[in-house]
C-alpha positions in Angstrom: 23.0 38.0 77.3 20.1 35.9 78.7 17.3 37.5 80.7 16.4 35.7 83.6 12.7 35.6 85.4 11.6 34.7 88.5 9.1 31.5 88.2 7.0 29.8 90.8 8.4 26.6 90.5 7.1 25.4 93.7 3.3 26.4 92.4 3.5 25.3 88.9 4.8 21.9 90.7 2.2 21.3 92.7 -0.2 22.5 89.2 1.6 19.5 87.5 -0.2 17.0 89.8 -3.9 18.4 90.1 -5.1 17.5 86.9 -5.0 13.9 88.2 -6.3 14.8 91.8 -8.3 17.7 91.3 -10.7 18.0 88.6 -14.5 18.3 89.3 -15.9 15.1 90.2 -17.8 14.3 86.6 -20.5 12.4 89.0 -22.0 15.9 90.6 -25.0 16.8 88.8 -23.7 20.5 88.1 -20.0 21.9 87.8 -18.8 25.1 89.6 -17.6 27.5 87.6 -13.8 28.5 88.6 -14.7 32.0 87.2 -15.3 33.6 90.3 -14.1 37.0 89.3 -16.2 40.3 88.8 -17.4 40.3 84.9 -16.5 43.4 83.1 -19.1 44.9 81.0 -18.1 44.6 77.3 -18.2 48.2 75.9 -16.1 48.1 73.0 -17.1 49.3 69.9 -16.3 47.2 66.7 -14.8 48.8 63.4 -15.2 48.1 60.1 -11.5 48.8 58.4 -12.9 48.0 55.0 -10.0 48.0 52.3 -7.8 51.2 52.2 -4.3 51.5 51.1 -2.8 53.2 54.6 -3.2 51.6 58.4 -5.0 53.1 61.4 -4.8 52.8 65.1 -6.7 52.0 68.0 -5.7 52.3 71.5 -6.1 50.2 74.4 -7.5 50.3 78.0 -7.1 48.4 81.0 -10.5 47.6 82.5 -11.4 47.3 86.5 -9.8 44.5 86.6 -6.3 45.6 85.6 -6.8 49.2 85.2 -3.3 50.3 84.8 -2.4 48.3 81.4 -2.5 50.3 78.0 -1.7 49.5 74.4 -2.1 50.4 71.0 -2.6 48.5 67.7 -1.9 49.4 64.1 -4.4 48.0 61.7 -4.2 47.6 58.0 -6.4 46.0 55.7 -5.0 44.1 52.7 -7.3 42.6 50.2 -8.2 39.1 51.8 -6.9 39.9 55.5 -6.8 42.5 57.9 -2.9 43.1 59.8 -2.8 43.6 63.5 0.3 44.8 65.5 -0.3 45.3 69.3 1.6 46.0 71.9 0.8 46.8 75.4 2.5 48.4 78.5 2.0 47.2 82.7 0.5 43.7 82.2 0.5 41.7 85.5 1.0 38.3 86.0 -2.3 36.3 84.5 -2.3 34.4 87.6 -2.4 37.3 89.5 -6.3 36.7 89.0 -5.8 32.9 90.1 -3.8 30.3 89.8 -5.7 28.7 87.1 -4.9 31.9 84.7 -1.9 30.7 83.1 -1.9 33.6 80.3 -3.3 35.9 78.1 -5.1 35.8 74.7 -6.1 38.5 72.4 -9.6 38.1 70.6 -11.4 39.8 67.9 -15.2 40.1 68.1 -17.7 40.6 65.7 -20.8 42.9 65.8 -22.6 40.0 66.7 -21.1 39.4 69.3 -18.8 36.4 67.9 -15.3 35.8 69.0 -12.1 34.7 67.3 -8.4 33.4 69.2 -6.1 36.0 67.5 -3.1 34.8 69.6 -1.4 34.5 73.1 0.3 37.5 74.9 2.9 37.0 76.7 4.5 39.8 78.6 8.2 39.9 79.3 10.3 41.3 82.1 9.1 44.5 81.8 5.2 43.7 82.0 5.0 44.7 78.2 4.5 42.1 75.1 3.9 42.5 71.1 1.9 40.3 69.3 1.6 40.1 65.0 -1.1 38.6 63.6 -3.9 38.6 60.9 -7.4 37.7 60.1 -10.3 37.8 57.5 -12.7 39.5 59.7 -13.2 42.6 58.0 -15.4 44.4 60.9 -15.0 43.6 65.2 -13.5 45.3 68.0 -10.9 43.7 70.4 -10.2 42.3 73.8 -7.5 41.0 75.7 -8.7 38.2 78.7 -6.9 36.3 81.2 -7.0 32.2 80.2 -6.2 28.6 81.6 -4.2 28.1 78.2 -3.6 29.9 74.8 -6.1 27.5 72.9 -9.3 28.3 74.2 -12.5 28.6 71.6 -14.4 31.6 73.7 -13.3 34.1 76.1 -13.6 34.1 79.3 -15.3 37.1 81.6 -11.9 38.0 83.1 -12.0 40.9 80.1 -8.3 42.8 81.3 -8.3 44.9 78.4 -10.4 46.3 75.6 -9.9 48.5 72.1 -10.9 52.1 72.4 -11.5 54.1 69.0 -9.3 57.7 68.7 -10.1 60.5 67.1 -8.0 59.7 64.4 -9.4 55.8 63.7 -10.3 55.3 60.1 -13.2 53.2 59.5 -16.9 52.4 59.8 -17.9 52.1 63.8 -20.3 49.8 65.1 -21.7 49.0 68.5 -21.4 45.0 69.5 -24.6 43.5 70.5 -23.7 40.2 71.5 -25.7 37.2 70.8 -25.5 35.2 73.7 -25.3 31.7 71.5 -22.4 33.5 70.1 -20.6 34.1 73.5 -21.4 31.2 75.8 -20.0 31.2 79.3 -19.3 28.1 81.6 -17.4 26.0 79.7 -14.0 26.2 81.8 -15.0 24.7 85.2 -12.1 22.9 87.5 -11.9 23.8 90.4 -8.3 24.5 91.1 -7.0 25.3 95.3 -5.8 28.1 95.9 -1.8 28.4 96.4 0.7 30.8 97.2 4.5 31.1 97.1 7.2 33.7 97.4 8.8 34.9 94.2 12.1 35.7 96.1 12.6 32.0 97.1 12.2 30.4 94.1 14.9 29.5 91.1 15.3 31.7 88.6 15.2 30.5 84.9 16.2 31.6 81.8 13.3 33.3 78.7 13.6 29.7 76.7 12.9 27.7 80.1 10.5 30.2 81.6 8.7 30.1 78.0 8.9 26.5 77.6 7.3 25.6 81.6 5.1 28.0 80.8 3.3 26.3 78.1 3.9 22.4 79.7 1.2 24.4 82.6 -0.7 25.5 80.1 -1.3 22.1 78.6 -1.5 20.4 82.4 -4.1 23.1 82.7 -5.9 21.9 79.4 -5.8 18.5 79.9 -7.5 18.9 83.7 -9.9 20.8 82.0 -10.6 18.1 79.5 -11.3 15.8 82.5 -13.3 17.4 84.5 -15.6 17.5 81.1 -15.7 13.8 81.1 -13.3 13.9 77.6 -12.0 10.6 78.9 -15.4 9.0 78.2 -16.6 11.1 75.4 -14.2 12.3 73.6 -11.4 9.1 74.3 -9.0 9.3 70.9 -8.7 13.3 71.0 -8.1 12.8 74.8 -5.2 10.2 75.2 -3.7 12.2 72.3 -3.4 14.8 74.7 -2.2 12.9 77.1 0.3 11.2 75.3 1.7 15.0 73.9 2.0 15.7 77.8 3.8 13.4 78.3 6.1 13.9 76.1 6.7 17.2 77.1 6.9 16.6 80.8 10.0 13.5 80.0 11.3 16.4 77.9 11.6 18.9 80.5 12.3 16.4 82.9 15.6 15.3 81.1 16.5 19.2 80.1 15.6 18.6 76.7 15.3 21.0 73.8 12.9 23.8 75.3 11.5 24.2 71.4 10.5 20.4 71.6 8.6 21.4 75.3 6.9 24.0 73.6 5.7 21.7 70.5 4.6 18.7 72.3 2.9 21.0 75.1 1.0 23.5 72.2 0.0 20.0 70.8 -1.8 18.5 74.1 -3.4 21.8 74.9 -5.0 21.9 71.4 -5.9 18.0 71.2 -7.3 18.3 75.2 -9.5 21.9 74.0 -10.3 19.5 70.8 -11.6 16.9 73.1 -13.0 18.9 75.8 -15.3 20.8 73.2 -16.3 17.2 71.7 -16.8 15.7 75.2 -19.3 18.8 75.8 -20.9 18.7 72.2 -21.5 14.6 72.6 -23.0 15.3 76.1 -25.4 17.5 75.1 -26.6 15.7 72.1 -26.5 12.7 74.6 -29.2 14.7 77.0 -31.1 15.5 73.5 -31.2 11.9 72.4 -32.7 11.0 76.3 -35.4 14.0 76.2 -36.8 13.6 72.9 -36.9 9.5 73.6 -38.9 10.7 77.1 -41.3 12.5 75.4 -41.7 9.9 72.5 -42.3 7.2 75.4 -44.8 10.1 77.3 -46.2 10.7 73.5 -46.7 6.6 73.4 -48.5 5.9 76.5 -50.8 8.7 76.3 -51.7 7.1 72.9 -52.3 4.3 74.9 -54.5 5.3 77.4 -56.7 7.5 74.9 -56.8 4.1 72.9 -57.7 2.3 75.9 -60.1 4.6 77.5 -62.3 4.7 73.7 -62.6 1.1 74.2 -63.9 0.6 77.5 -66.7 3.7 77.1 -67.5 2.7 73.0 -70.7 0.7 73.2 -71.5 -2.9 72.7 -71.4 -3.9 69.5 -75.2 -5.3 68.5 -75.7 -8.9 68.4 -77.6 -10.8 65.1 
C-alpha cells in the first residue's frame, strides 16, 4: 500500500526557477550569508570505540533549535571500520528552518574538530528516519544539521541534534576542541526569498515521487549555490556537468519518468555542483594569493628602486684625473 505525503509543490516550483534568478550577484565585493539562524554551541563529546567484539550506544538530543527530536545509535567497531545505526524520533521539516534547508545530514567529528558527511536523514511520515552507515574514524562524536543538499563537505551552524554519552557507553571519551581551519563557516551563501504555502492545498504524492522531487531540489539548490560562487567561471567543466545532470533529471520528472533515474541524475548534479563550487572557492582564493604576493613583489621592487635611486643622487662625485 503506498504512503502518500503532503509536498509543497507550489514552493519547490517556484525553488526550480531561482537558481537562474536569484543567486548572489558574484559582482558585490562580499556575499551574505543565508545562515541567519542562532548557532548552537557544539558540546558534544567525541568517543574513542577502539576495537571490541560487542556494540555500544549513544543517545541523542535535540538542541534549541529543535528541542523535541531524540535518537539513539548503536556503534560497533570492526577491525578497519566502525558500524553506525541511528535512528531518531520528532524530526521537523528541514525547511522548517528556511526554505533553502532541503534536508538533513548526519556527521561525525573528530577531536579536532574535523568533520565527515556520514549520510542524509530523511524522516518519513511519522517525523522518524534510520540511517546505516560506516566509517574508519576510530574516535569523534556526532551531529545531525539541517542542509541545502545531502552533499555538502562541512556542516553548517544549524546543529538540530547532537550525540550524548550514557552511563552505559563503552569507550575512551574526549572533549572536541575544534580547530577552526578544520570547521570553516560561510561557504553556503545565496540568498534564497522567503516563501510560504499551505500544505492542505497542495497535491499529494506518493514516497518514490516525494523522494525523487526531493532530491531534483536538492540538486537545484546545489547548482544555485555553485553560482552564486562564480563556479561558472572558475570551476566551468565540473559546473556544466552539473547542469547538464539537472537537466536530465528535470526532463525526467517532467515526462513522469523512472523516479530512480530522478534520483541518479539529481545525486549526480548536486555532487558535480558541491565539486565545482568547492573548486570555484579554492581557485578564487589562490587567485587573490597570486594578486597579493605579485603587489608586494611590485611594492618590494620600487622600494628597491627608490633606495637605489636615492644612493645615487647623495653618493659623491666621483674625482676627476
Amino acid at each position: 500500500m503506498k504512503r502518500y505525503f503532503g509536498l509543497l509543490l507550489a514552493f519547490f516550483a517556484g525553488l526550480a526557477v531561482l537558481y537562474a534568478q536569484n543567486v548572489a550577484d558574484p559582482q558585490q565585493p562580499d556575499h551574505v550569508p543565508i545562515y541567519r539562524v542562532v548557532v548552537v554551541a557544539r558540546t558534544i563529546k567525541a568517543i574513542n570505540y577502539r576495537h571490541r567484539s560487542e556494540s555500544t550506544k549513544v543517545d541523542f538530543r535535540g538542541t534549541s533549535l529543535m528541542p523535541q527530536a531524540i535518537g539513539d545509535a548503536d556503534v560497533q567497531s570492526k577491525e578497519g571500520a566502525i558500524r553506525v545505526n541511528v535512528s531518531f524520533k520528532h524530526m521537523q521539516s528541514a525547511d522548517s528552518f528556511g526554505p533553502e534547508y532541503m534536508t538533513y545530514v548526519l556527521w561525525a567529528i573528530s577531536p579536532e574538530g574535523g568533520s565527515r558527511n556520514l549520510g542524509e536523514i530523511v524522516p518519513d511520515a511519522s517525523n522518524r528516519a534510520r540511517l546505516r552507515v560506516t566509517t574508519d574514524l576510530q574516535a569523534f562524536g556526532m551531529i545531525v544539521t539541517a542542509e541545502p543538499y545531502a552533499a555538502v563537505r562541512q556542516p553548517s551552524d544549524v546543529v538540530t541534534l547532537e550525540n550524548r554519552v550514557r552511563s552505559d557507553t563503552a569507550g575512551k571519551i574526549q572533549q572536541i576542541q575544534p580547530k577552526s581551519e578544520l570547521m570553516p563557516r560561510g561557504h553556503y551563501t545565496w540568498q534564497v526569498p522567503e516563501q510560504s504555502q499551505s500544505a492542505a492545498s497542495v497535491p499529494k504524492v506518493s514516497m518514490d515521487r516525494y523522494e525523487a522531487l526531493l532530491e531534483l531540489y536538492q540538486a537545484q539548490n546545489a547548482v544555485a549555490i555553485a553560482q552564486a560562487a562564480r563556479a561558472e567561471q572558475y570551476a566551468p567543466d565540473a559546473f556544466a556537468a552539473a547542469q547538464r545532470a539537472l537537466s536530465e533529471a528535470q526532463r525526467l520528472n517532467a515526462n513522469k519518468g523512472n523516479t530512480k533515474l530522478v534520483v541518479q541524475n539529481a545525486r549526480e548534479a548536486a555532487q558535480s555542483a558541491e565539486d565545482a563550487r568547492a573548486i570555484s572557492e579554492r581557485r578564487q582564493e589562490e587567485e587573490q594569493l597570486t594578486g597579493a604576493n605579485r603587489a608586494h613583489a611590485q611594492a618590494d621592487a620600487q622600494a628597491t628602486d627608490r633606495q637605489s635611486h636615492e644612493s645615487s643622487a647623495n653618493a659623491p662625485d666621483s674625482p676627476r684625473n
